[in-house]
GUMIDREN-352379 format. One record per atom (N, C-alpha, C): atom name; z, y, x. Coordinates in Angstrom, 3 decimals, decimal comma, always signed. Layout:
BEGIN
FIMI  atomo         w         v         u
FIMI     CA         Z         Y         X
...
This chain:
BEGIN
FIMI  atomo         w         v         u
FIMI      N   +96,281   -11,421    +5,553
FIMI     CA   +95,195   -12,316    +5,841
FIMI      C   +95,468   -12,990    +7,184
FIMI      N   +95,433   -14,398    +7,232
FIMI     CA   +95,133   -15,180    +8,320
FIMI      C   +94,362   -14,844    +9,121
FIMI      N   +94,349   -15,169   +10,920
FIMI     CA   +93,139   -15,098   +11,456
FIMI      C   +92,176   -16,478   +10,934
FIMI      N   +92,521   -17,779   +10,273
FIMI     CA   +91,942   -18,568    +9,989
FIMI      C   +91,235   -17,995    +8,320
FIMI      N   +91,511   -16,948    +7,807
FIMI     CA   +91,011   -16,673    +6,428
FIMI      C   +89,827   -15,250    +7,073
FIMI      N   +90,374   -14,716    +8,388
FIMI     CA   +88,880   -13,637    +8,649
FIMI      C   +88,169   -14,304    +9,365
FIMI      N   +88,599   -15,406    +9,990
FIMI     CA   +87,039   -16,267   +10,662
FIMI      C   +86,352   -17,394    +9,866
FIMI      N   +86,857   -17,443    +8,376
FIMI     CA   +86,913   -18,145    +7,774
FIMI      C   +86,200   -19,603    +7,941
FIMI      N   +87,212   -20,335    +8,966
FIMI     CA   +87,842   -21,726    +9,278
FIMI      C   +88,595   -22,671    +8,706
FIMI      N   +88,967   -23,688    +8,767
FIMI     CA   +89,815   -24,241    +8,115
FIMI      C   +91,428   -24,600    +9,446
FIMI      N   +91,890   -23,886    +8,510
FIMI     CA   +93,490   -23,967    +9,948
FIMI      C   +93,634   -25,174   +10,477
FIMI      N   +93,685   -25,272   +11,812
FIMI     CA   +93,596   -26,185   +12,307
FIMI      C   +94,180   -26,189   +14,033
FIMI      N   +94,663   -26,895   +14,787
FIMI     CA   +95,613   -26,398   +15,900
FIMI      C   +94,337   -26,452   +17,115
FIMI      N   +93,174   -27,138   +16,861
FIMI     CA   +92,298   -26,948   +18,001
FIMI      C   +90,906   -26,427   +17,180
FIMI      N   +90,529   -25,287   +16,562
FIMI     CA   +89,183   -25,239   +16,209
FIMI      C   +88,594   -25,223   +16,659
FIMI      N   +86,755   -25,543   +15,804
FIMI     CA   +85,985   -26,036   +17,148
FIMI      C   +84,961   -24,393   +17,516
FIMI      N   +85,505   -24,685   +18,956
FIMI     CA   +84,925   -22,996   +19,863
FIMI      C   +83,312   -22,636   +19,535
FIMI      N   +82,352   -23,183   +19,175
FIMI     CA   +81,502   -22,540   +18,710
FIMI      C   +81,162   -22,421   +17,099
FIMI      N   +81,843   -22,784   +16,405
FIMI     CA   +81,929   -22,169   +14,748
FIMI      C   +82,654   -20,951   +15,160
FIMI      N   +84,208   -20,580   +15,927
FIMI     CA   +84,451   -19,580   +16,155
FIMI      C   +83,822   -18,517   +16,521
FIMI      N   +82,991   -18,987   +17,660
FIMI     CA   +82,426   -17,739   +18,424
FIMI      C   +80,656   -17,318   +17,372
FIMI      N   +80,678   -17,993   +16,312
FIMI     CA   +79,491   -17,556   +16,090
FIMI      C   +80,167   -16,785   +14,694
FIMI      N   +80,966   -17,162   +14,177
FIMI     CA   +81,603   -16,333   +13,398
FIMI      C   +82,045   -15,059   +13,825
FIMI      N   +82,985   -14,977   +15,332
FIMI     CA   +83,200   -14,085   +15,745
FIMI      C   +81,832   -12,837   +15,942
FIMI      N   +80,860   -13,606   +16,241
FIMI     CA   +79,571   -12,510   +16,499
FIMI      C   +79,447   -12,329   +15,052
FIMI      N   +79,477   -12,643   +14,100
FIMI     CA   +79,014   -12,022   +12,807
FIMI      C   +79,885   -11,568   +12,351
FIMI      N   +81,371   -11,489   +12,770
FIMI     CA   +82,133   -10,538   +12,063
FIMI      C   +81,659    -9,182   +12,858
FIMI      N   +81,467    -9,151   +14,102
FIMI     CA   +81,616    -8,201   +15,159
FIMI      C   +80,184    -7,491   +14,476
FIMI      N   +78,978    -7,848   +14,307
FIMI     CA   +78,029    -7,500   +13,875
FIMI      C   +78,180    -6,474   +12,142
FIMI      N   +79,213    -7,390   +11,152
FIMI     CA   +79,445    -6,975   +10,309
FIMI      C   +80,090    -5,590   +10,460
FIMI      N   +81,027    -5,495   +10,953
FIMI     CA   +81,947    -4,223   +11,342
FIMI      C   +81,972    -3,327   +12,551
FIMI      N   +80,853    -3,520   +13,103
FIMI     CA   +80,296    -2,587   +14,056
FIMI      C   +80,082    -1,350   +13,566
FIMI      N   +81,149    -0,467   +14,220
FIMI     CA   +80,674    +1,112   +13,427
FIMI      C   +78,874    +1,346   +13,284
FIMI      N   +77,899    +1,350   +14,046
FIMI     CA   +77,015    +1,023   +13,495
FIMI      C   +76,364    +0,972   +12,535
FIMI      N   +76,582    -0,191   +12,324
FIMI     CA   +76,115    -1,138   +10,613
FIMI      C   +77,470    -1,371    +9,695
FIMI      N   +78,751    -0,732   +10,005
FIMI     CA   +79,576    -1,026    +9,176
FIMI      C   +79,146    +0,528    +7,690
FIMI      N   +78,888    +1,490    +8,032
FIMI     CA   +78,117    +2,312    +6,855
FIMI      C   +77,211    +1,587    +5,978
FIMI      N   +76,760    +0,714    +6,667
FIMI     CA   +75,027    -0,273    +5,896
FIMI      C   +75,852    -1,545    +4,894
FIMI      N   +77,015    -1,434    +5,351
FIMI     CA   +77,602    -3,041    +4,737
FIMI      C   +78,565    -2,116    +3,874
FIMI      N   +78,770    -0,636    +3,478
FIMI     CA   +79,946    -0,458    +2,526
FIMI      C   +80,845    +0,121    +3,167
FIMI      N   +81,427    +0,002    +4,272
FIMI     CA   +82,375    -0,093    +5,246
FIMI      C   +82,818    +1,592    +5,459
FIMI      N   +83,388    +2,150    +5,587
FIMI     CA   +84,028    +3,665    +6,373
FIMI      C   +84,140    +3,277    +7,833
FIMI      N   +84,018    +4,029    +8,564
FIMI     CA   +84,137    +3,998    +9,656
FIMI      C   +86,072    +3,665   +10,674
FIMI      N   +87,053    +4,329    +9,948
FIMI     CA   +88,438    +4,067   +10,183
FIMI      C   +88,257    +2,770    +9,969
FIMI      N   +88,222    +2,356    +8,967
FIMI     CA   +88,153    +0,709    +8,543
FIMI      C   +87,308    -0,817    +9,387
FIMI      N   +86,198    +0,273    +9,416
FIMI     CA   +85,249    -1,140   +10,901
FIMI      C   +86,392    -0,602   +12,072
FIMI      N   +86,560    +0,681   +12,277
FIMI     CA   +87,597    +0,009   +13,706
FIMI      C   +88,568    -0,502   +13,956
FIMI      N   +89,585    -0,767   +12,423
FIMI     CA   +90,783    -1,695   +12,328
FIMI      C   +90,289    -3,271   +12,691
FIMI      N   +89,265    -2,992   +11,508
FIMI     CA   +88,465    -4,465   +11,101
FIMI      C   +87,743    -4,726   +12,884
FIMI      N   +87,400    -3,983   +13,562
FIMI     CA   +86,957    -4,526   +15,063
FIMI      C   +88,335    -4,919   +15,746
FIMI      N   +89,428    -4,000   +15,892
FIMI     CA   +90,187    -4,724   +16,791
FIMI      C   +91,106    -5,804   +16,238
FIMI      N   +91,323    -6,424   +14,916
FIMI     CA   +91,500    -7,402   +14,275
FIMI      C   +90,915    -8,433   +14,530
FIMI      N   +89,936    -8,340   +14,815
FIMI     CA   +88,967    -9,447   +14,933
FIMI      C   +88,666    -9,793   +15,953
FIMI      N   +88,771    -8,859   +17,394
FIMI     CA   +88,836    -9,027   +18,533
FIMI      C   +90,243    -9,618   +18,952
FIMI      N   +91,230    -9,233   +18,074
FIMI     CA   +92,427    -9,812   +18,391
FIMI      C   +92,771   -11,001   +18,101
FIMI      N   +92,140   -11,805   +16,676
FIMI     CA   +92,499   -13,285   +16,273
FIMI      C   +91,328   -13,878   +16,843
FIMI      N   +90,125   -13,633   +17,843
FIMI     CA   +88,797   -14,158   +18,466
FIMI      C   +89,776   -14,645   +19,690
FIMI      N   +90,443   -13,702   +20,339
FIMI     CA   +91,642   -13,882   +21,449
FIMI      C   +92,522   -15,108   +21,406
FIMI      N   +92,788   -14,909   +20,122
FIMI     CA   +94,073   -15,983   +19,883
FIMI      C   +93,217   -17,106   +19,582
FIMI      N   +92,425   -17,420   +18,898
FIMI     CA   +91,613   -18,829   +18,813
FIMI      C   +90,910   -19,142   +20,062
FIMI      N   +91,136   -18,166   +20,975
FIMI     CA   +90,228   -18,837   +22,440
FIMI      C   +91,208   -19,770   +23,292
FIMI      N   +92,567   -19,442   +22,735
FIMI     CA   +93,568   -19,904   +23,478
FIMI      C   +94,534   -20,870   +23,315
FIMI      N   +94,524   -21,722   +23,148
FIMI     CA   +95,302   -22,808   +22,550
FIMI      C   +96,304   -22,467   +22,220
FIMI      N   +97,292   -22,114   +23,615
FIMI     CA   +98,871   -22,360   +23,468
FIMI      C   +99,401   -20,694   +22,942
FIMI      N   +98,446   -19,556   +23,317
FIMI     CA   +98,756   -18,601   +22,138
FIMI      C   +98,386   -18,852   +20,529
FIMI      N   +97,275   -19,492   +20,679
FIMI     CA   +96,957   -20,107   +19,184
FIMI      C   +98,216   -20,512   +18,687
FIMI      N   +98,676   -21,895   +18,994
FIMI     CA  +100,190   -22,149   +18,930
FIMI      C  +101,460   -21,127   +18,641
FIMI      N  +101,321   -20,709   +19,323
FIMI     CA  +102,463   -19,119   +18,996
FIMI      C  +102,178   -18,715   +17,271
FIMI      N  +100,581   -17,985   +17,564
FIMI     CA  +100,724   -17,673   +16,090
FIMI      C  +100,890   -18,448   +15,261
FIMI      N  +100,217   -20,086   +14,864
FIMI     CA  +100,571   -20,945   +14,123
FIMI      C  +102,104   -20,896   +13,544
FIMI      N  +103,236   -20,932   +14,634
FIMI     CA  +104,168   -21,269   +14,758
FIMI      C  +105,285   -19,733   +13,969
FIMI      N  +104,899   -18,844   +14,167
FIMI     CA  +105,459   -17,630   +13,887
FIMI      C  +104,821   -17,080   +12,886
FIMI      N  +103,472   -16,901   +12,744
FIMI     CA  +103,025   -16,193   +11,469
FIMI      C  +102,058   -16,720   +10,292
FIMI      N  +102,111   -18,431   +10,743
FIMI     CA  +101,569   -19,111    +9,779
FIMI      C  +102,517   -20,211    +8,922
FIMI      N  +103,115   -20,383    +9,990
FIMI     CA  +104,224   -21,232    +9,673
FIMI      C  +105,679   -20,624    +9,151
FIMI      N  +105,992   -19,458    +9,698
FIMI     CA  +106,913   -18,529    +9,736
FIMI      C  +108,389   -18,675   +10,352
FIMI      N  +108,118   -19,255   +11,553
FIMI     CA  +109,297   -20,052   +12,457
FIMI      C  +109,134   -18,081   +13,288
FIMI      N  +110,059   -17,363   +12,727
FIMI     CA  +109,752   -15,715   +13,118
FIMI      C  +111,422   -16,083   +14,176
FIMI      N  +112,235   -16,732   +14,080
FIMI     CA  +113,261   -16,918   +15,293
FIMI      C  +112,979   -17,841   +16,256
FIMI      N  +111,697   -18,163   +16,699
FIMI     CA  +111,164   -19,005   +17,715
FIMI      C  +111,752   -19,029   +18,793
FIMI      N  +111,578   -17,303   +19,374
FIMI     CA  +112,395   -17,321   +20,667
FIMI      C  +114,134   -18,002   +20,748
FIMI      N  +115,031   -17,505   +19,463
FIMI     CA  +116,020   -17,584   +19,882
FIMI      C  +116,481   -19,353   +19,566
FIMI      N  +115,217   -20,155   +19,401
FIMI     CA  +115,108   -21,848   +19,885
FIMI      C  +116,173   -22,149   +20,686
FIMI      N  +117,025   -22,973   +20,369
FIMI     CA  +117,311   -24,171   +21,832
FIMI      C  +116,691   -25,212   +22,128
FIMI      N  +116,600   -25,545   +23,765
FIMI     CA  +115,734   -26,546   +24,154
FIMI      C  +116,796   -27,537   +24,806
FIMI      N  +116,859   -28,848   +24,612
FIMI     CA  +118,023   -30,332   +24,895
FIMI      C  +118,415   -29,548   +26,490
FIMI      N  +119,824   -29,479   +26,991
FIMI     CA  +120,305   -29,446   +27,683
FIMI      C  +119,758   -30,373   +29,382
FIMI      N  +118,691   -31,383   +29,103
FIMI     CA  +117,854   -32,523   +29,932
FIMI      C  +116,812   -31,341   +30,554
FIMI      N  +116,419   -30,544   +29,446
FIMI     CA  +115,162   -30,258   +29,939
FIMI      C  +115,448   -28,861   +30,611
FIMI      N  +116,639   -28,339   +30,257
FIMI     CA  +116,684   -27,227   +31,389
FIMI      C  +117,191   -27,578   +32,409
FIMI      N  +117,509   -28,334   +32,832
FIMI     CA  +118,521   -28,652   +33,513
FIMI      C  +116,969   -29,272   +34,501
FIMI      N  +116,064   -29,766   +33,808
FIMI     CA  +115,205   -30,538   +34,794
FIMI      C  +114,339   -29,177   +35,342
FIMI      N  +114,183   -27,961   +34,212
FIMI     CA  +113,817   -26,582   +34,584
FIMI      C  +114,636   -25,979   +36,089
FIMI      N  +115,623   -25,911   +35,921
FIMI     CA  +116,461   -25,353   +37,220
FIMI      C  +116,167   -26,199   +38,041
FIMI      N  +116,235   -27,297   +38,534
FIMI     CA  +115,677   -27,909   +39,627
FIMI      C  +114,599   -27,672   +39,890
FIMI      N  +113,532   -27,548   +39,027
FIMI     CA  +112,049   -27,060   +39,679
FIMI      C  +112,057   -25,721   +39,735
FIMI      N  +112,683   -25,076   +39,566
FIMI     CA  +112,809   -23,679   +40,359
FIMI      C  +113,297   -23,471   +41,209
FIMI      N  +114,607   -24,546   +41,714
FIMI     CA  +114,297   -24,447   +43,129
FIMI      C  +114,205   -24,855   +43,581
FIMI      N  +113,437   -25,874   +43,304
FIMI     CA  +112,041   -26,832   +44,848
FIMI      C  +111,181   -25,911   +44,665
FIMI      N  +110,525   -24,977   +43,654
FIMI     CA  +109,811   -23,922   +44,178
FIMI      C  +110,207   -22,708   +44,893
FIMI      N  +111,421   -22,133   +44,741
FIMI     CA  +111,734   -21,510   +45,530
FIMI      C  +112,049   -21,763   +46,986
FIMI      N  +112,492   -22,931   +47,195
FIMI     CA  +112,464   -23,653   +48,291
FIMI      C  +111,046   -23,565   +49,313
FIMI      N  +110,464   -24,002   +47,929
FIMI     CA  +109,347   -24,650   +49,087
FIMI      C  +107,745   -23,017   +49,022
FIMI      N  +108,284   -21,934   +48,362
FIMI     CA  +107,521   -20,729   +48,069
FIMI      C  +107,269   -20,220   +49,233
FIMI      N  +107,900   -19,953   +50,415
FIMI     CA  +107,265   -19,549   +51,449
FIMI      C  +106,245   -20,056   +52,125
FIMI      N  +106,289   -21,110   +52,401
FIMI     CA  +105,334   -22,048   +53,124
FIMI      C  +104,311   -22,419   +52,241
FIMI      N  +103,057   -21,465   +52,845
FIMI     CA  +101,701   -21,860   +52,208
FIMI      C  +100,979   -22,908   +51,455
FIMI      N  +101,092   -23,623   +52,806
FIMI     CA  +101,001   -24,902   +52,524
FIMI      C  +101,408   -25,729   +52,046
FIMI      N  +102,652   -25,625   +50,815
FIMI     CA  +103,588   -26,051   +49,851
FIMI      C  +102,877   -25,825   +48,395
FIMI      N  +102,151   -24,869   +48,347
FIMI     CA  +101,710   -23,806   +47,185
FIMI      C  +100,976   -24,739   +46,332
FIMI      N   +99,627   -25,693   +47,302
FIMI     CA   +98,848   -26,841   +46,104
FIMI      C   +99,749   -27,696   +45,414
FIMI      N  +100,690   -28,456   +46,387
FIMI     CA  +101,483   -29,593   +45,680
FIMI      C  +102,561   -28,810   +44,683
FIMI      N  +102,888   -27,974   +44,835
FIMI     CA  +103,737   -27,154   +43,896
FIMI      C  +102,859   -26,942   +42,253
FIMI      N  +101,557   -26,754   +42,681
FIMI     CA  +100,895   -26,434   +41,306
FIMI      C  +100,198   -27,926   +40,893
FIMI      N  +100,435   -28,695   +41,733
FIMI     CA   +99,993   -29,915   +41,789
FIMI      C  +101,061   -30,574   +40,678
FIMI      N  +102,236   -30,540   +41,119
FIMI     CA  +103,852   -31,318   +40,550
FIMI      C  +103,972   -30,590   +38,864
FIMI      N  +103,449   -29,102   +38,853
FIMI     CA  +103,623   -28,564   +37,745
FIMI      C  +102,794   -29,059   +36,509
FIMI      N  +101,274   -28,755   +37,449
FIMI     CA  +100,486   -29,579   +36,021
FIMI      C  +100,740   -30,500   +36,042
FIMI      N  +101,061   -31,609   +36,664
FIMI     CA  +101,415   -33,319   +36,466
FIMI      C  +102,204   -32,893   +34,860
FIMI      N  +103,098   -31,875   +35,153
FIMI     CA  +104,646   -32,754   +34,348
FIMI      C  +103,836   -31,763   +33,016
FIMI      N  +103,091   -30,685   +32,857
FIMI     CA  +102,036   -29,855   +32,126
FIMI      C  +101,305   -31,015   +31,097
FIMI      N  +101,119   -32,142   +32,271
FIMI     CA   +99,974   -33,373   +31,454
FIMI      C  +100,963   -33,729   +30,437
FIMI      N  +101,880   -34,490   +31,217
FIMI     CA  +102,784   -35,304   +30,509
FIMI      C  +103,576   -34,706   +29,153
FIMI      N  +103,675   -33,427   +29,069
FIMI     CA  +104,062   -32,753   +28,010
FIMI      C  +102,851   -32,578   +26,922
FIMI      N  +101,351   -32,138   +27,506
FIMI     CA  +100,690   -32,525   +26,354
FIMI      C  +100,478   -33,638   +25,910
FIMI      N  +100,464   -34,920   +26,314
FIMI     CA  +100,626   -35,940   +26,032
FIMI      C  +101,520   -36,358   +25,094
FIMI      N  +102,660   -35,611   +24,923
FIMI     CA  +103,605   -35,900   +23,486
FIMI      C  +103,098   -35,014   +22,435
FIMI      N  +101,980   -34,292   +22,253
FIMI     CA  +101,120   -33,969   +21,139
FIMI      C  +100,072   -34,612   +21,000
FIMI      N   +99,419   -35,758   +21,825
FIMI     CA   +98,261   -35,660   +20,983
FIMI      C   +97,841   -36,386   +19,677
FIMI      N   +98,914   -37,226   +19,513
FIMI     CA   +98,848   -37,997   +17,977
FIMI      C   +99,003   -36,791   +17,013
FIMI      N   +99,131   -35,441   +17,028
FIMI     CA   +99,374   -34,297   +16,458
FIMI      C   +98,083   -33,723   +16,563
FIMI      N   +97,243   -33,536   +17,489
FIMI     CA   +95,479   -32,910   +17,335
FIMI      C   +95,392   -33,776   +16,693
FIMI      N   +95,284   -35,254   +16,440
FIMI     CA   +94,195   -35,555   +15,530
FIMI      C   +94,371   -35,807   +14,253
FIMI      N   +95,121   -34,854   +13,626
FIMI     CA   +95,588   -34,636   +12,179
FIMI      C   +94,572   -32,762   +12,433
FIMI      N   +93,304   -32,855   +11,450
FIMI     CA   +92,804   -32,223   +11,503
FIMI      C   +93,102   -30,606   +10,963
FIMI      N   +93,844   -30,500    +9,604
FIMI     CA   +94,133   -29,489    +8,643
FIMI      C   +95,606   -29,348    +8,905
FIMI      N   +96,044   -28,342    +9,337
FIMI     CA   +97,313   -27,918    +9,451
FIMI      C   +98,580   -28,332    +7,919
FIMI      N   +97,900   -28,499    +7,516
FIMI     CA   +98,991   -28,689    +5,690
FIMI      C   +98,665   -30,581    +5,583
FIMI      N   +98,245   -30,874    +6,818
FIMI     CA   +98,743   -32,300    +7,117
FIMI      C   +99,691   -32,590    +8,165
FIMI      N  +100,174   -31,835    +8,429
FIMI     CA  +101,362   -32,274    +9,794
FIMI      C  +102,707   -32,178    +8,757
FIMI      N  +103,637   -32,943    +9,173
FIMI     CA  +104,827   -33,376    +8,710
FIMI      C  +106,025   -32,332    +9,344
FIMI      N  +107,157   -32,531    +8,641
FIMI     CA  +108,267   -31,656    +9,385
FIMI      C  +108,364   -32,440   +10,923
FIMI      N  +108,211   -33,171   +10,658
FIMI     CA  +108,544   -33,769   +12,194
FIMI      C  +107,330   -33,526   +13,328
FIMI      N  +105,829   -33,424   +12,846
FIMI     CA  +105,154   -32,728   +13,627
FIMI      C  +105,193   -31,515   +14,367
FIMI      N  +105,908   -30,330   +12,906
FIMI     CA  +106,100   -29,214   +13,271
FIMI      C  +107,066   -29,261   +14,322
FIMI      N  +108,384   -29,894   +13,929
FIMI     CA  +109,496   -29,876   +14,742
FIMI      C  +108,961   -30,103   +16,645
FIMI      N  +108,042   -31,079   +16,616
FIMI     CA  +107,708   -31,552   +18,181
FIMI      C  +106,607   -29,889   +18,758
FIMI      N  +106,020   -29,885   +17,571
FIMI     CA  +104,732   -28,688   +17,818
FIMI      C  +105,619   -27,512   +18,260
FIMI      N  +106,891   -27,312   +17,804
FIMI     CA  +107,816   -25,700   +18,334
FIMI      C  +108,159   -26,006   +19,205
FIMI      N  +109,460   -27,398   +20,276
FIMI     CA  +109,824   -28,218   +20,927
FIMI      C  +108,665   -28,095   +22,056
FIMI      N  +107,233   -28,149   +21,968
FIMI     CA  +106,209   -28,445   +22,660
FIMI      C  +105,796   -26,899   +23,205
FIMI      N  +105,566   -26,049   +22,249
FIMI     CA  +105,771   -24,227   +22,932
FIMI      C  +106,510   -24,366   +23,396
FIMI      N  +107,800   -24,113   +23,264
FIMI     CA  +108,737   -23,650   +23,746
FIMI      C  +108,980   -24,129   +25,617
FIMI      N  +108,596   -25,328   +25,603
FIMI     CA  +109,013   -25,824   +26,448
FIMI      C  +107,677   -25,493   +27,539
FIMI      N  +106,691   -25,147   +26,928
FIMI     CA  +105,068   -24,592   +27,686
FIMI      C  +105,580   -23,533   +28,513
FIMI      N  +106,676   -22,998   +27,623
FIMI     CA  +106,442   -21,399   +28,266
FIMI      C  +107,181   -21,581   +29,296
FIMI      N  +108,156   -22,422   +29,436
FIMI     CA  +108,857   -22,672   +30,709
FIMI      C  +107,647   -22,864   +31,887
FIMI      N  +106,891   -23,665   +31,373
FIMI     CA  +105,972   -24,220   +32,451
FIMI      C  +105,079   -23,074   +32,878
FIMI      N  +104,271   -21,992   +31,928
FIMI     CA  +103,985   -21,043   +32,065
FIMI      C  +104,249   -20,302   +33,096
FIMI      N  +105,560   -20,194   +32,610
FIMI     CA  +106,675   -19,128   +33,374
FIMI      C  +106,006   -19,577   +35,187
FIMI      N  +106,701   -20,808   +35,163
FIMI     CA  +106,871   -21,380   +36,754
FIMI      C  +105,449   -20,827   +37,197
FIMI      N  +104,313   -21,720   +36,532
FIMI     CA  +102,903   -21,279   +37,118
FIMI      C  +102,592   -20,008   +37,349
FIMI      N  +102,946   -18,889   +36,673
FIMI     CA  +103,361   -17,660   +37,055
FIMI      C  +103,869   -17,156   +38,266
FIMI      N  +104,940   -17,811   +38,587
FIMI     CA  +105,783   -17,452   +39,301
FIMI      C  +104,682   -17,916   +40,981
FIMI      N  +104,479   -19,247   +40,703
FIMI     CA  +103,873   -19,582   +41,822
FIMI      C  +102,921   -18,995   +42,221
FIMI      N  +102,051   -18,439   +41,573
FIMI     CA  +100,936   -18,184   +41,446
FIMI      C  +100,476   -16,567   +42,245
FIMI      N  +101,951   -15,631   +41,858
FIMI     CA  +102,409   -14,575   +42,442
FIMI      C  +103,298   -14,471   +43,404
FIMI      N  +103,507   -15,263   +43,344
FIMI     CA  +104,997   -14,950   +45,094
FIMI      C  +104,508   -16,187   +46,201
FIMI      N  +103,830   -17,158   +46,261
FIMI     CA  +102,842   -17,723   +46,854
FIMI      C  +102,320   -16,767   +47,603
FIMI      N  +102,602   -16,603   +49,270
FIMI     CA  +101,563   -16,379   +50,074
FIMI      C  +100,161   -16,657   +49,726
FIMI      N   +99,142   -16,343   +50,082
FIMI     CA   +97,659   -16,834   +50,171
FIMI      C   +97,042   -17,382   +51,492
């Protein structure tokens, strides 16, 4: 089962956050050890069925993990990681690691650093959004998908960095 078939949604790369979350309260209500005896339920079973549901509530809160699962267990792209990304874009990766490493000691480096990251953050979602507004996932094209893996993959780089800054950044 999909997390889009237990919140029962229609798959989609941005669902909308309050059909989720009110679904999410009525699954949570449904399978609450509790009231999961009153609905049929065994008790082993509401607590699979709770952390299942707490777990795909997680992933629909989150876009770019949303993305992941799309990409790996809906789509079934299961060698994601071992992706290559154009030789341009790592190459533009190693340089911003070290103007951040460069510039990581000095405090006062730390805004424009997270400043330069989301800029180039924008500009990368920006080559999806003719892709949100194709509503039902079994409307995107191979070539959607192709930009939609291309578009993770290349997040997590950005991820990564914001990470990085975020923790080795003085305060």
């Amino acid at each position: 089962m999909t997390i889009f078939e237990l919140f029962e949604i229609v798959p989609m790369l941005s669902p909308e956050k309050e059909a989720v979350r009110k679904q999410f309260l009525n699954l949570t209500r449904r399978y609450h050890p509790d009231k999961a005896s009153q609905n049929g339920i065994d008790d082993f079973q509401a607590i699979q069925m709770t952390a299942e549901v707490n777990k795909a509530y997680t992933l629909l809160q989150d876009e770019y993990k949303l993305l992941g699962y799309i990409l790996k267990d809906y789509k079934g792209y299961q060698s994601l990681e071992s992706e290559k990304l154009d030789g341009e874009f790592l190459m533009e990766m190693m340089d911003l690691n070290e103007e951040i490493d460069s510039k990581l000691e000095d405090s006062k480096q730390h805004p424009s650093l997270i400043e330069l990251v989301n800029y180039r953050i924008n500009l990368l979602n920006d080559s999806i959004l003719h892709i949100n507004n194709k509503i039902h996932l079994k409307d995107l094209s191979d070539s959607d998908w192709q930009i939609l893996k291309e578009f993770y993959l290349k997040m997590k780089y950005y991820l990564r960095i914001m990470e990085k800054i975020n923790t080795f950044a003085p305060l």
